[in-house]
N, C-alpha and C positions, 0 to 999 in steps of 0.2 A: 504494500500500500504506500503513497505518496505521505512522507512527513510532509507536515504543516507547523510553522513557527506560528505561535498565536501571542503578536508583537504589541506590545504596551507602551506607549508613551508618558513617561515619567514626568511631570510639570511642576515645576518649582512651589514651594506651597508658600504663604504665607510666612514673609521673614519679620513679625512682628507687629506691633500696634504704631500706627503712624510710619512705620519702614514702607517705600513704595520698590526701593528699588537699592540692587547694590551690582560689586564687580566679586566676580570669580578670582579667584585669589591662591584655589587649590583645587586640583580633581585627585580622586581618592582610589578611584577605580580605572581599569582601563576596557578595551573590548573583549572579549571573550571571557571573562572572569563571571564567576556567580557569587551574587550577592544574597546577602539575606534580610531579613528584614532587622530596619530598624538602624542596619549597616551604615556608617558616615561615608555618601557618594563625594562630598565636596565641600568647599568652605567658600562664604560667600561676605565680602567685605562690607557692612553697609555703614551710614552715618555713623550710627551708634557700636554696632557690635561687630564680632565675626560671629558667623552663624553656622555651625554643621548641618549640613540638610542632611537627615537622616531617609534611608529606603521606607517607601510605604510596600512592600512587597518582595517577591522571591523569584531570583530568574537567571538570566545570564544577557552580560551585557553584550547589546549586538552594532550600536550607536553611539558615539558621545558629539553632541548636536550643538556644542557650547563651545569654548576653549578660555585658557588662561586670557584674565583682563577683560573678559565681554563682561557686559554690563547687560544684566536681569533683573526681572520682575516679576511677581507674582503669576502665575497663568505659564509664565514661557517654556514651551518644550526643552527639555536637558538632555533626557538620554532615551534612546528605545530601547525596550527590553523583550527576551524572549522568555514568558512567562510559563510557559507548560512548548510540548513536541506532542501532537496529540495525531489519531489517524481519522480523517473527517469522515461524518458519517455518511451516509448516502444523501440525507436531507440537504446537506451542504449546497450539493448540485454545481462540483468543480469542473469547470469543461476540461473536457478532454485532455492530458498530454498532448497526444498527437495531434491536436487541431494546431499547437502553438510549436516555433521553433524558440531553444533558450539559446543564448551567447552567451556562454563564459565571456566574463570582462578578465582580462588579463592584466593580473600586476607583478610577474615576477619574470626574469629571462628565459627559464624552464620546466616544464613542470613537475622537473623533480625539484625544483625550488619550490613550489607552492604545495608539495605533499610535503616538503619540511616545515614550512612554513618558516620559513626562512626570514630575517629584515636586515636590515642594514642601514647606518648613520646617513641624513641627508640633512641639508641644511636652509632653513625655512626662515625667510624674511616675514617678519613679523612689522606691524605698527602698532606703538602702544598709544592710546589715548587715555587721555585728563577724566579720571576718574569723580567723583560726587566728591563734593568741597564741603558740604555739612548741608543739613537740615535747613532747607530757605536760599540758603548760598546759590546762584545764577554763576557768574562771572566771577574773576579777579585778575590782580596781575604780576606776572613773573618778575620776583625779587633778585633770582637767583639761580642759574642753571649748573648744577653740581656734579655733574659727567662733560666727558670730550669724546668726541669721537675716537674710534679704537678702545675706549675702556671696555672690560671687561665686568659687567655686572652682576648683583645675584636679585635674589628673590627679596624683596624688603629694604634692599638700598636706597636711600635717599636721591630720587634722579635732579628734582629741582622746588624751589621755596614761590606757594602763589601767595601772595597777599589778598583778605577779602576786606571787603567792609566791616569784620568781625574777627578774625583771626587771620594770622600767619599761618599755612598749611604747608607741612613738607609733603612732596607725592612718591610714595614707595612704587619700586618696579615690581609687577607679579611678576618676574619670571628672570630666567637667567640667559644669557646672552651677550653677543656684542655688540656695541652703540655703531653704528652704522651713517647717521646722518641725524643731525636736531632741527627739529621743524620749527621749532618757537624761537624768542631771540628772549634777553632781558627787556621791563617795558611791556611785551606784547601785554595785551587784554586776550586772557583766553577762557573760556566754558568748557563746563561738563561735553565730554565726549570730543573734543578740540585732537586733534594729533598731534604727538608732542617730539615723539622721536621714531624711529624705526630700527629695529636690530635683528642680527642673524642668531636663531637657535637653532641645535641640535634636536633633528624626530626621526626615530624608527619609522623608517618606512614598511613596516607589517602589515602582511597583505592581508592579515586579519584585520586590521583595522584600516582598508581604504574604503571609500565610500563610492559606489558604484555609478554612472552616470543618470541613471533612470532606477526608479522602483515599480515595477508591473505587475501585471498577476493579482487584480481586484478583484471580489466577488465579495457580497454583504449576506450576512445571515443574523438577521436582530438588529442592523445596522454595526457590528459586530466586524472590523476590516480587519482582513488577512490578507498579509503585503509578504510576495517571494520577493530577496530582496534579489533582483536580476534582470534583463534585458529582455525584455520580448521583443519579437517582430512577427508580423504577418497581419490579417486582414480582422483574422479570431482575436488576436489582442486588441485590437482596436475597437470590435465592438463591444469586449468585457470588459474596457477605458470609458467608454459614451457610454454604456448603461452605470457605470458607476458613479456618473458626472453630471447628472442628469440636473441636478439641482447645486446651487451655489453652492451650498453648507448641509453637510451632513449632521447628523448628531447622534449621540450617543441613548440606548435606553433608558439612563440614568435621567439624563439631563429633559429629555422629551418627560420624563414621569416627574420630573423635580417641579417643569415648567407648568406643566399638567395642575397638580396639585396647588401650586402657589398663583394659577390663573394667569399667567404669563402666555400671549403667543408667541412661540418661538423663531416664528420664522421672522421678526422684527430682529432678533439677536442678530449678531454679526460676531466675527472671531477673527483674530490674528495667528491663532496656531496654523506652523505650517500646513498638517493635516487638512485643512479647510474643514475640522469639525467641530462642533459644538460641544462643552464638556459642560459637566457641572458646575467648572468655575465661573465660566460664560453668563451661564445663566444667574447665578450668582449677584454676578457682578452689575447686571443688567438689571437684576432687583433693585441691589444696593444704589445703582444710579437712578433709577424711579424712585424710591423712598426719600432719596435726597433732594428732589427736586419738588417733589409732592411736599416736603416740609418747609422747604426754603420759599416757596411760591412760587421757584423758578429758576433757573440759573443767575444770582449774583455778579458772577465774571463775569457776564455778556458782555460786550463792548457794546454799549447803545452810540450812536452818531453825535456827536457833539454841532452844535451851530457853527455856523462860520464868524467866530469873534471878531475879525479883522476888517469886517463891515461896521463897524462901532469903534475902530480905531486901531494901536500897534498894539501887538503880540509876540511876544519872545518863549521859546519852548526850551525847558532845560529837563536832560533825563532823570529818571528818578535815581537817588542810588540804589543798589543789593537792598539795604535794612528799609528804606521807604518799602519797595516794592515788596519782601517779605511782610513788614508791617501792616498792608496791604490786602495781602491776602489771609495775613492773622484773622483780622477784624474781622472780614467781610466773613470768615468762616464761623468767627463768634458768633456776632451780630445774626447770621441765619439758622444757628442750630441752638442757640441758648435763646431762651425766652426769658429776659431779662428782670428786675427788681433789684429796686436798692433801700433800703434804710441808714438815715446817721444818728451819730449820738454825739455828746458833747463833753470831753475829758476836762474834770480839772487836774492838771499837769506843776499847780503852783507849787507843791511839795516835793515833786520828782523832780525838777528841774533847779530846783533849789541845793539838792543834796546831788544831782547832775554835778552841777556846777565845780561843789565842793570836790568831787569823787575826781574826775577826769584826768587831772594831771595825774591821778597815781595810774592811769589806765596808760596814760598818754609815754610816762616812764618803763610800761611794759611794750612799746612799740603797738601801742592799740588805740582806739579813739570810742570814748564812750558815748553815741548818741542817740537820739530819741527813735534813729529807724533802727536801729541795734536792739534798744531796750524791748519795740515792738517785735521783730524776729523772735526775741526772747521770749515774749508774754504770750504772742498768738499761738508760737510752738507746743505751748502749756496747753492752752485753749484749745487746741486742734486732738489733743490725745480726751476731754471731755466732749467734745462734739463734732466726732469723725464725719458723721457725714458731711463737713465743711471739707472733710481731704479724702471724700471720693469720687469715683464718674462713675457716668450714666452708661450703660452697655446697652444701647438702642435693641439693639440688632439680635440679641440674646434678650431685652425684658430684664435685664438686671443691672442692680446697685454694686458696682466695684471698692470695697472698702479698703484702703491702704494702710497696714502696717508700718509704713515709714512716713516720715514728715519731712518733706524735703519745701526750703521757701524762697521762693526767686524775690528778687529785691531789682525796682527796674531803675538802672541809672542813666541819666542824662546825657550824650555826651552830643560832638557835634556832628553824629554822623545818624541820631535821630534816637530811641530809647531801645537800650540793650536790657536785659533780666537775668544774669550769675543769680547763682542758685548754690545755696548754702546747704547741703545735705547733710541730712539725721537732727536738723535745727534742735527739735525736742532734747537730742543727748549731747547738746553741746552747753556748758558753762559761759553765762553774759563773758570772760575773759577770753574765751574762746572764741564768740560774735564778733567781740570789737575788735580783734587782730584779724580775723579771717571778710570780715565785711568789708574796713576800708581796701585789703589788697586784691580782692577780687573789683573793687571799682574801679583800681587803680589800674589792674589790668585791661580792663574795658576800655579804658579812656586811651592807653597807649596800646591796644588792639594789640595786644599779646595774652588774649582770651583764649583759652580753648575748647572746641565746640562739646564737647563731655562738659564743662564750666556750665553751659547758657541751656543744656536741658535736666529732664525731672524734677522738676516743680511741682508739686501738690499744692499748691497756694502762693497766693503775688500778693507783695505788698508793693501799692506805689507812693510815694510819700512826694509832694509836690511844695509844702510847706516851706522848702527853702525859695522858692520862685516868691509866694507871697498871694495866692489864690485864695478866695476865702471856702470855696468849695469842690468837690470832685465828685464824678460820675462815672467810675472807671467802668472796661468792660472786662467782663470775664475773659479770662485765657484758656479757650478749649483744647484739649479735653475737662481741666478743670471746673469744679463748680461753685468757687468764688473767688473776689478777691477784695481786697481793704484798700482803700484811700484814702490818704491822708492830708488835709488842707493846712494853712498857715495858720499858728498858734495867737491869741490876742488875746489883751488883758481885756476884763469885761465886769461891769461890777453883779457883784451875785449877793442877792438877800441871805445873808448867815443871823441867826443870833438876834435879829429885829435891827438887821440895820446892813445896809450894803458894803461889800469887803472887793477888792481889785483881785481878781483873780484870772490866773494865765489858766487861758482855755484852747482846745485844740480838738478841731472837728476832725468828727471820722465817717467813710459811710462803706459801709460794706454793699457790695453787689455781689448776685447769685443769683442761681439758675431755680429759676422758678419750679422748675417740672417737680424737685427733690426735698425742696428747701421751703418752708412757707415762711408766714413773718414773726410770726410769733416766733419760730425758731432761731432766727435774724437776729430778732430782740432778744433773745435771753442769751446767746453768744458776744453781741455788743455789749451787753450788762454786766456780762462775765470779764469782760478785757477791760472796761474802763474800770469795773471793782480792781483787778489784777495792778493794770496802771496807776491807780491811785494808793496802793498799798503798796507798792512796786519794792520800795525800801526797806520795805518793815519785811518781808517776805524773802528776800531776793537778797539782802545782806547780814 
């Protein structure tokens, strides 16, 4: 009877929450090797983490559809696999052998080379391109090129320094090789996916692992493809190609029963897998972009048409930079999926700022600086472990409340390239002497963009403190995924009825904003009452 591969295509699954997209960094397997499940195919480099994608299944590798330095995304085919060798039943309905001729493709000089399976060293021009710069990061520009041509590099070498709007980024090599020619110069402006150099490495050329010019041999049972991976010719292949073409996108049982059920018609989905088929991720995802659109009222990004201003006189256009345009699409993602509220309250601060005062030089003597957004890091960190749900998210998409174990508080500072957010992690088990040291040097680094992008994420909650500007109020918006954050206005003396008789007391407004959907007011207000109880005892407590 005729073996049959019954071939699977392996799709990168989901490398995290808010991760969209990263670069291959490591392949773990190679062709003809059996894996098993659960098995590390690869390591894949993204903003935040390296990620091992681990096998969802058991087979033997007959594809690797990627290579070092691509850049993936969720959905994208990786590897094909041969899942089971099975003998098709009759239902199958395989046409004929002899209707078809096969052509061996030949990759070896003889074929007692190809029953040794033989390979041998060749050498493969590669181009390496400008990997993801961080979270938001578009663009930067080269500080610094740290190879020459003829170097001899490895895997993780430092090739050249970009500068962003946010950090200084050095860009490691995946792979080892020689520098060949450099595409970029110092100065250039370059982006994600930009080509940066081009170098020669060493590959086994194994004729198990070449990749054939055509794959034929179509026939659907369940929608269910079995792909010979090999050459056909003649008139029979051609019509077992058109009846398997018959329509744009195929899809999978899965996915026709997933679309079924969740009332999706499928033939609106579209797909980027090479396959030209429809998966479950597809559909998926083609949910996830109806729900989002359905909630927001509509696409936010849209580019609506602007008037033509320059009938009403001159106009000057200047581009936005990186942190504008991430700031940008912050908001607009706030703004459409958090349905907003705010309450404020009113601190008196005349006690605390008073033994402030007194207290600081001896902060100031430890290389630290004791201040009022310090003192709050400290106080809400406290506040956050009695009323967690201010340091959880929403899991839409699952119906559930995310509760976080850890308290991590971003603090947004000002600089002049527009408002950056370092982020003070495990805030709750750090000591007010531990704040004051670590608060001013992480703004310090912001300001002279020697930030680094692990610095500006995980945040469980924002404080913005605006008080040194001199505003009397703020309306901050939440930072999603988070579901609040606290604002802080300029502090004023103000007289307040004590004792039968008015007293000058320094006052300092606050207002917290939160997401309505989780949080209602009353819970608002007894978390405000708790911080301004905290801050007004701050001293008695806290030394």
């Amino acid at each position: 009877m005729l073996q049959m591969e019954k071939m699977k295509e392996f799709k990168l699954p989901s490398l995290g929450e808010g991760i969209e997209k990263g670069t291959v960094i490591a392949i773990m397997v190679k062709v003809g090797d059996t894996i098993s499940m659960e098995q590390s195919l690869m390591e894949v480099e993204t903003d935040k983490v390296v990620v091992e994608v681990p096998s969802d299944t058991v087979g033997v590798v007959k594809e690797i559809l990627i290579n070092i330095g691509d850049e993936v995304n969720e959905g994208m085919a990786i590897l094909r696999i041969d899942t089971e060798s099975t003998e098709p039943s009759e239902s199958l309905e395989v046409a004929p052998v002899a209707n078809v001729v096969i052509e061996e493709t030949k990759v070896a000089s003889t074929s007692e080379e190809v029953k040794k399976g033989s390979s041998k060293k060749v050498e493969v021009a590669r181009e390496l391109k400008l990997p993801s710069l961080g979270e938001g990061i578009e663009k930067g520009t080269v500080i610094s090129v740290l190879v020459s041509v003829g170097d001899t590099i490895v895997a993780e070498q430092s090739l050249l320094e970009v500068e962003t709007d946010k950090v200084v980024v050095e860009v490691p090599s995946p792979e080892v090789g020689t520098v060949t020619e450099i595409l970029i110069n110092v100065g250039d402006e370059v982006a994600e996916g930009t080509s940066i150099l081009k170098i020669n490495t060493e590959s086994n050329d194994d004729v198990s692992s070449v990749k054939e010019d055509e794959k034929y041999f179509i026939k659907e049972k369940e929608e269910e493809i079995i792909i010979a991976e090999k050459k056909v010719i003649g008139s029979d292949a051609n019509q077992i190609m058109s009846s398997a073409r018959k329509t744009k996108y195929r899809s999978s049982p899965l996915a026709k029963k997933m679309a079924r059920e969740i009332g999706i018609d499928i033939t609106n989905i579209q797909t980027d897998n090479p396959s030209k088929r429809i998966s479950v991720q597809d559909v998926k995802n083609y949910a996830k972009e109806l729900n989002q659109n359905r909630i927001s009222g509509g696409n936010l990004h849209e580019n609506i048409p602007l008037p033509d201003f320059t009938k009403w006189g001159e106009t000057r256009n200047e581009a936005m930079s990186g942190i504008m345009q991430a700031t940008s699409k912050n908001m607009t993602t706030s703004w459409s999926q958090i349905p907003h509220a705010w309450l404020q309250q009113k601190i008196d601060i005349t006690y605390l700022e008073e033994k402030r005062q007194k207290h600081k030089g001896g902060f100031k003597a430890k290389g630290g600086a004791l201040t009022i957004t310090g003192i709050l890091v400290n106080v809400v960190a406290k506040a956050l472990e009695d009323f967690p749900i201010f340091n959880a998210s929403i899991d839409q998409q699952n119906k559930s409340i995310i509760y976080k174990d850890f308290i991590n508080i971003g603090v947004a500072v000002d600089t002049d390239r527009g408002l950056l957010v370092p982020v003070l992690k495990n805030s709750n088990k750090k000591s007010i002497s531990d704040i004051a040291i670590e608060l001013p040097s992480l703004a310090a680094k912001v300001k002279e963009r020697k930030i680094s992008a692990a610095e500006l994420e995980g945040a469980t909650f924002t404080i913005s403190n605006l008080g040194g500007i001199g505003t009397s109020g703020i309306f901050p918006l939440v930072t999603f995924p988070q579901v609040a954050i606290m604002g802080v206005a300029a502090s004023q003396t103000e007289a307040i009825y004590i004792d039968g008789q008015f007293q000058p007391r320094l006052i300092m407004p606050v207002t917290i904003g939160f997401d309505h959907r989780i949080i209602n007011g009353a819970d608002a207000a007894r978390f405000l009452q708790h911080i301004k109880n905290m801050m007004e005892d701050w001293f008695v407590w806290n030394l």
